[in-house]
C-alpha positions in Angstrom: 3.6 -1.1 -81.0 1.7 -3.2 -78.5 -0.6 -1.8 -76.1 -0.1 -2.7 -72.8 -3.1 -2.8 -70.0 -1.7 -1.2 -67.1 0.9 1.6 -67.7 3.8 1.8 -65.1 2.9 4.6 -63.4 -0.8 2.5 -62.6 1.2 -0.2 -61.9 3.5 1.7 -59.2 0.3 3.3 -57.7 -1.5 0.0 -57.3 1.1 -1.7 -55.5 1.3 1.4 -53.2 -2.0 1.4 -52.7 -1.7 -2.3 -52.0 1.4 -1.8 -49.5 -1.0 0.7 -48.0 -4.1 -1.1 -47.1 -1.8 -4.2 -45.8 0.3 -1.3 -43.1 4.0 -0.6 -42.9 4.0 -2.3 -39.6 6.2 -5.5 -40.5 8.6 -3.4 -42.5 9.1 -0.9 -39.7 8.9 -3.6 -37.0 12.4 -5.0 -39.0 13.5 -1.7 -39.8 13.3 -0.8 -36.1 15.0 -3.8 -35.1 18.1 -3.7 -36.9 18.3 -0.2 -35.9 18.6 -1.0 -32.0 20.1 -3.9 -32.9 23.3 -1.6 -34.6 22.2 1.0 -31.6 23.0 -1.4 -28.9 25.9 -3.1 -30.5 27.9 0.1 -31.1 26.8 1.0 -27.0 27.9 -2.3 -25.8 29.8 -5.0 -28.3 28.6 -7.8 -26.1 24.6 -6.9 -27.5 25.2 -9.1 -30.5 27.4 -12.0 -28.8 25.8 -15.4 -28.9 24.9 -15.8 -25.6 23.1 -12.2 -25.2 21.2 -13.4 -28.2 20.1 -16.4 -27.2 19.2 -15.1 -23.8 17.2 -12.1 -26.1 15.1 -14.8 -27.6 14.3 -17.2 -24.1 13.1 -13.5 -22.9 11.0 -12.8 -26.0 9.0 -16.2 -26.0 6.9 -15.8 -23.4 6.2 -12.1 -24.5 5.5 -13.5 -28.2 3.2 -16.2 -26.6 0.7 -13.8 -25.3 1.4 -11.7 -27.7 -0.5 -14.1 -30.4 -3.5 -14.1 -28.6 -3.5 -10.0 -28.1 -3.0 -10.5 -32.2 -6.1 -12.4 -32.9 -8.2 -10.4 -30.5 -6.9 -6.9 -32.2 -8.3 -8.7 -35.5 -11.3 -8.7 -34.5 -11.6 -5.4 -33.5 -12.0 -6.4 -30.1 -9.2 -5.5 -26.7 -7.9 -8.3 -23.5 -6.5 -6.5 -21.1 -6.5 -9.4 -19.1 -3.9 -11.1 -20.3 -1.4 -10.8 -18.1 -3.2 -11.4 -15.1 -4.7 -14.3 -17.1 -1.1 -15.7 -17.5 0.2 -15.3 -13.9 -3.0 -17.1 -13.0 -2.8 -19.5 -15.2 0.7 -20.3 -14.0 0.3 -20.3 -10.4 -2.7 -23.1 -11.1 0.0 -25.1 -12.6 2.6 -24.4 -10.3 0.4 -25.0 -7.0 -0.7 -28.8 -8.9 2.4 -29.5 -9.6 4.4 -28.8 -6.7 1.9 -28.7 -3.9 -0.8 -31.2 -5.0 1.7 -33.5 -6.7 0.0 -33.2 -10.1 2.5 -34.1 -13.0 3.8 -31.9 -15.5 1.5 -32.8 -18.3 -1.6 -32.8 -16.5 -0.8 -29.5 -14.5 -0.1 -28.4 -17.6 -3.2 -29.5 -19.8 -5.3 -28.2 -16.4 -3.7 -24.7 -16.7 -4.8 -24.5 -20.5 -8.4 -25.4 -19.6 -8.5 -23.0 -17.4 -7.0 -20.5 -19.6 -10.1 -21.3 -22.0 -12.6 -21.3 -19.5 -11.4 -17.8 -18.2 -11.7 -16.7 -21.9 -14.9 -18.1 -23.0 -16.7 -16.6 -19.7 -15.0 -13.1 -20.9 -16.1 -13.9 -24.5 -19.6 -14.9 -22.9 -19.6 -11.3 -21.6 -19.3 -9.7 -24.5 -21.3 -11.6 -27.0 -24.3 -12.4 -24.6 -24.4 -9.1 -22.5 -23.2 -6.9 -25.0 -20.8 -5.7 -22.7 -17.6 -3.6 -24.2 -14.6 -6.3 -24.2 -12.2 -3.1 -22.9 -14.7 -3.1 -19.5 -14.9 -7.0 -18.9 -11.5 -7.5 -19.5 -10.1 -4.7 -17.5 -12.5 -5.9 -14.9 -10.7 -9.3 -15.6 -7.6 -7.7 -14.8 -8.2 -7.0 -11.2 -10.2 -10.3 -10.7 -7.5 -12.8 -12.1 -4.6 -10.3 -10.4 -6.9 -11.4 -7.0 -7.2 -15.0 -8.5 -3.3 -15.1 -8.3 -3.0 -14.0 -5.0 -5.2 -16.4 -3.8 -4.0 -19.2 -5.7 -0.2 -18.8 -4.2 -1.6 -18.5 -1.0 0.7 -16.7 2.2 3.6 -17.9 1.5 3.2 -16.1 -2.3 6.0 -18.2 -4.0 5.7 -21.3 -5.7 9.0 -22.7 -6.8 9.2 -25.2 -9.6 11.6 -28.0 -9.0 10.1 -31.0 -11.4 12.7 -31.3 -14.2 9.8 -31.7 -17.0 8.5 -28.3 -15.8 12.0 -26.8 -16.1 12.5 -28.0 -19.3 11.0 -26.6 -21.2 12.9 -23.0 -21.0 15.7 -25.2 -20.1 16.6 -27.0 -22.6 18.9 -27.0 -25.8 19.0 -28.5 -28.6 22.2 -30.3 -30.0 23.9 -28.4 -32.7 23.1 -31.7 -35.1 19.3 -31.1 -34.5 19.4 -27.5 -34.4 21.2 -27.7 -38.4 18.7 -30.2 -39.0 15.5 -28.9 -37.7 17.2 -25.1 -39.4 17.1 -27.3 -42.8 13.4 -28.4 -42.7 12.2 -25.1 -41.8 14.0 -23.7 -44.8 12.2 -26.6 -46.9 8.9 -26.0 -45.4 9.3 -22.4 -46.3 10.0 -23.4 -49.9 7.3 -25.6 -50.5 4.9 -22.9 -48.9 6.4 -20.6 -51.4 6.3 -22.3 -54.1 2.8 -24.0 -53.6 1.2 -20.0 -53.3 2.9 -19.2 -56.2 1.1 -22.0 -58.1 -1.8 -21.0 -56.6 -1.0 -17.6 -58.3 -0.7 -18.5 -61.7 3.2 -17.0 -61.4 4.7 -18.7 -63.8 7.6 -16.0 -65.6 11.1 -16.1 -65.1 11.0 -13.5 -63.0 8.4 -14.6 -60.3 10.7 -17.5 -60.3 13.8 -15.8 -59.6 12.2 -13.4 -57.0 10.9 -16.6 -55.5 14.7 -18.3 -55.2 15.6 -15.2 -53.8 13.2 -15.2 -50.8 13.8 -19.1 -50.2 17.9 -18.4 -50.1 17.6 -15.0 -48.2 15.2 -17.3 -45.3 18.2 -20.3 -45.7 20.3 -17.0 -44.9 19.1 -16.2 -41.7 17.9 -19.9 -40.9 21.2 -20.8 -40.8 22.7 -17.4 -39.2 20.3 -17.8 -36.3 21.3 -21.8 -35.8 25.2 -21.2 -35.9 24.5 -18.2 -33.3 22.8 -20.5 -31.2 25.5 -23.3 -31.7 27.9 -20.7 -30.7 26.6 -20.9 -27.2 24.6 -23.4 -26.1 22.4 -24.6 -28.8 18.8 -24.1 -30.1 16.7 -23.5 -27.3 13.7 -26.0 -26.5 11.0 -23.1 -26.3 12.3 -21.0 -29.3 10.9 -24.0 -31.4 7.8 -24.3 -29.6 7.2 -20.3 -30.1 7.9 -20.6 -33.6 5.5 -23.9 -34.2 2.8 -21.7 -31.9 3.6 -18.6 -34.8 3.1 -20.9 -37.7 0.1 -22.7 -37.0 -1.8 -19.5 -35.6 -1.0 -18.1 -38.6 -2.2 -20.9 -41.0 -5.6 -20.4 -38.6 -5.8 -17.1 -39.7 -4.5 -17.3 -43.3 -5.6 -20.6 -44.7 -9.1 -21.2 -43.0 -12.6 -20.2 -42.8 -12.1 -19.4 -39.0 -9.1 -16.8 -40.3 -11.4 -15.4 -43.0 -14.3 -14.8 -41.0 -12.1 -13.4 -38.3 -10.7 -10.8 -40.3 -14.5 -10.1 -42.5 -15.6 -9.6 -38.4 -12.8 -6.9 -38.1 -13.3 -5.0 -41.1 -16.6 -4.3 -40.5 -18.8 -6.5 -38.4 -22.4 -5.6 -39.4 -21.3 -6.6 -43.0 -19.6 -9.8 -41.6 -23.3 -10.7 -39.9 -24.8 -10.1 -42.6 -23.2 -12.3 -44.9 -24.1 -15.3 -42.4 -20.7 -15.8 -40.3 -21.5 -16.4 -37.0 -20.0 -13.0 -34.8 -20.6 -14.1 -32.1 -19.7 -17.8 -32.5 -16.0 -16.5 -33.9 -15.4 -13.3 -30.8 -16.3 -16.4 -28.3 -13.8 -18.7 -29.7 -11.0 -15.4 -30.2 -11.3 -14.8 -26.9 -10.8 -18.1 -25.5 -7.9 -18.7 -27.8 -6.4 -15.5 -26.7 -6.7 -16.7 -22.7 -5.0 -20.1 -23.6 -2.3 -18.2 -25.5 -1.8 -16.2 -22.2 -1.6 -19.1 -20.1 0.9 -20.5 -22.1 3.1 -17.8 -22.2 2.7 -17.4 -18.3 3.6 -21.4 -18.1 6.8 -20.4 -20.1 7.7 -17.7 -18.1 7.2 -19.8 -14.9 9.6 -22.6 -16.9 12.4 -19.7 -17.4 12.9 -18.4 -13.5 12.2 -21.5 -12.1 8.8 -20.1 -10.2 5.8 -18.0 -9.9 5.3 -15.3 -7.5 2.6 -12.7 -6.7 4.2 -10.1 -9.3 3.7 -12.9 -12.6 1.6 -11.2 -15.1 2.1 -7.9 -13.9 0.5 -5.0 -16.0 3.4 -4.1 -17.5 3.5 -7.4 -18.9 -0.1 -6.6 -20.6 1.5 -3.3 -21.8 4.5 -4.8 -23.5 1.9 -7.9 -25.4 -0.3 -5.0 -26.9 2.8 -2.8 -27.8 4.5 -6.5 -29.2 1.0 -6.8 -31.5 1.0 -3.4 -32.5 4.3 -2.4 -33.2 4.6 -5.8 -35.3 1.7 -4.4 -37.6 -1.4 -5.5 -36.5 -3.9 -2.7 -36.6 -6.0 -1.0 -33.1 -8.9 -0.5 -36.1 -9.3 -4.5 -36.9 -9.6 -6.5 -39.9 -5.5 -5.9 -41.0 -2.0 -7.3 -39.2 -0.8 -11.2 -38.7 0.3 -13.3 -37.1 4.3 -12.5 -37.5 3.4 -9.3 -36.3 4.1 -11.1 -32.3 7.4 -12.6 -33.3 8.5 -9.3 -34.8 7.0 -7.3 -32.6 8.2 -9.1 -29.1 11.8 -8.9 -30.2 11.3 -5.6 -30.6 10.3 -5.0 -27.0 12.8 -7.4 -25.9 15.8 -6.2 -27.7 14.7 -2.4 -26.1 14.7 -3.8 -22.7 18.0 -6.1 -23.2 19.8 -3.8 -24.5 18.8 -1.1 -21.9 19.6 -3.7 -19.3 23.2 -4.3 -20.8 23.8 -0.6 -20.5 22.5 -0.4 -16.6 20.1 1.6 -17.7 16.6 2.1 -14.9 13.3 0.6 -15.7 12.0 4.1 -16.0 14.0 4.8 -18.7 13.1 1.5 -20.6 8.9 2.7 -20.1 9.4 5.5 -21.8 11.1 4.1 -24.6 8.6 1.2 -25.2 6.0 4.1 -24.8 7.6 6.2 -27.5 8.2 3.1 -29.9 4.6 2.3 -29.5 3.2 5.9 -30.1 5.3 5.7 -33.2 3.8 2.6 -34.1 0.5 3.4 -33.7 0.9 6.8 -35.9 2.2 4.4 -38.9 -0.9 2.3 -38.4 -3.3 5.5 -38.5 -1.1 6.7 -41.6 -1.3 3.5 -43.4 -5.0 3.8 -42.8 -5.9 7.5 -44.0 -3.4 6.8 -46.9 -5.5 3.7 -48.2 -8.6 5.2 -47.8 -7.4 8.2 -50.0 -6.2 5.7 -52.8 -9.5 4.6 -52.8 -11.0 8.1 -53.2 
């Protein structure tokens, strides 16, 4: 009889434990999805229709833009509740060169970003020179770059965006050849990634191989369900590939580097972190100038969608919905734990709760609340997830 190292029970407990300590976000993030998803579609039948869908994801983007940045600051244990006054500003400095000053697009653009990382690095300055708790200087932040806007626009508090290289970028859609073909390299990249961590892993049994063919055909699955529903309407949009580029390489930053490592070592506990010789400060600085550029570009995108920025771009609810995106996508309030998928998952979330809500005529009011309850829920998984680990480990 051979004698076996790990008995199944151990085995079972360990990957518990191991589901545990990474959260239940992600899974309840897609569990809650295809539950309003079914919700909404047996309200309305027009919910899941290809052109409600698309419109879904051009309203998630810039969400899931800021909503990377709030991501990477919640990593490191830190808060911005700037960003949503960072991302109106940013826009309206774009807008104002663009239109006013005569600026074109790419420079506006590239002049928006810096100041994005200039607003960020002075917050990140405040915190890591002066000690000062990020929830103060950024919620101070809030009211200066909400001021900052106003200022910006001037009287007449409108800027509308008429250059066709602005408006393109939430206006335009791919052809249903390039949409199959861009679907087809994802799918590829996917499997190579797959593949090449496997390796990495030492998996080498028949059955990591066939649980690997089934994740590569279940993501050719959806890549090529989401492609045909965009073909059914009016083709892959422009921004939904520049949102999911933003996801990927945030998420090799945080997974594949020494930046990403020292990042999350900083979340889990900080003191250790210093002590081990990362630079703390050096890595919050950089966080927080990265999550200010994040926000600018997700105001730019917003801007690129209705055509224009106005005093109410970046309002607070827009702050509101980023933090519930991160969280309710997994990332933890506590630090150290969530990803960067946790935005995509989490800002369609949001999105499909206020879409849906919208289909049905249904007040603004109503829609706070159920963001606020989705959150609350959210954030008591992430607490649970926490205490449960901790127990294992007892």
């Amino acid at each position: 009889m051979s004698v076996s190292g790990a008995t199944p029970t151990a085995g079972a407990s360990k990957g518990a434990t191991a589901l545990l300590r990474g959260g239940l976000g992600q899974w309840s993030a897609l569990a809650a999805l295809a539950g309003i998803w079914l919700t909404f579609q047996a309200l309305n039948p027009r919910f899941l229709s290809a052109i409600n869908l698309t419109n879904l994801v051009l309203q998630s983007t810039a969400l899931g833009t800021i909503a990377i940045g709030v991501v990477l600051v919640l990593m490191i244990r830190e808060i911005d509740l700037s960003v949503g006054a960072v991302s109106g500003f940013g826009a309206a400095v774009v807008a104002v060169l663009n239109v006013k000053a005569g600026w074109p697009a790419a420079a506006a653009i590239a002049a928006g970003l810096a100041v994005g990382a200039a607003v960020g690095g002075a917050h990140g300055l405040l915190v890591t020179g002066l000690r000062l708790p990020s929830f103060v200087v950024t919620l101070a932040g809030l009211l200066a770059w909400q001021g900052a806007l106003f200022f910006v626009l001037g009287e007449t508090g409108t800027v509308n965006l008429q250059d066709p290289a602005m408006t393109a970028l939430a206006g335009t859609f791919l052809s249903p050849g390039v949409g199959w073909a861009l679907g087809c390299v994802a799918v590829a990249a996917y499997a190579a990634v797959v593949w090449r961590r496997s390796r990495a892993r030492g998996d080498h049994e028949a059955g990591s191989a066939t649980g690997l063919a089934v994740r590569v055909l279940a993501a050719a699955a959806v890549g090529a369900a989401l492609v045909a529903v965009f073909n059914a309407d009016r083709g892959m949009p422009l921004v939904a590939v520049v949102f999911l580029v933003l996801v990927v390489l945030f998420d090799g930053l945080m997974t594949r580097t020494a930046f990403g490592r020292h990042a999350r070592a900083i979340g889990s506990d900080p003191d250790v972190a210093a002590r081990a010789g990362i630079g703390v400060d050096r890595v919050r600085l950089a966080i927080f100038a990265l999550t200010s550029v994040l926000a600018v570009t997700g105001g730019i995108i917003a801007a690129s969608r209705l055509l224009a920025v106005n005093q109410s771009s970046g309002s607070t609810d827009l702050m509101l919905s980023a933090i519930a995106a991160a969280v309710i996508g997994g990332t933890s309030l506590f630090g150290g734990r969530g990803s960067i998928w946790s935005a995509l998952f989490g800002s369609l979330v949001i999105g499909s709760v206020g879409n849906g809500l919208d289909l049905l005529g249904v007040s603004s009011s109503v829609r706070f609340v159920v963001t606020g309850s989705v959150l609350i829920i959210a954030v008591a998984l992430d607490t649970f997830s926490r205490r449960a680990a901790a127990s294992a480990y007892e």
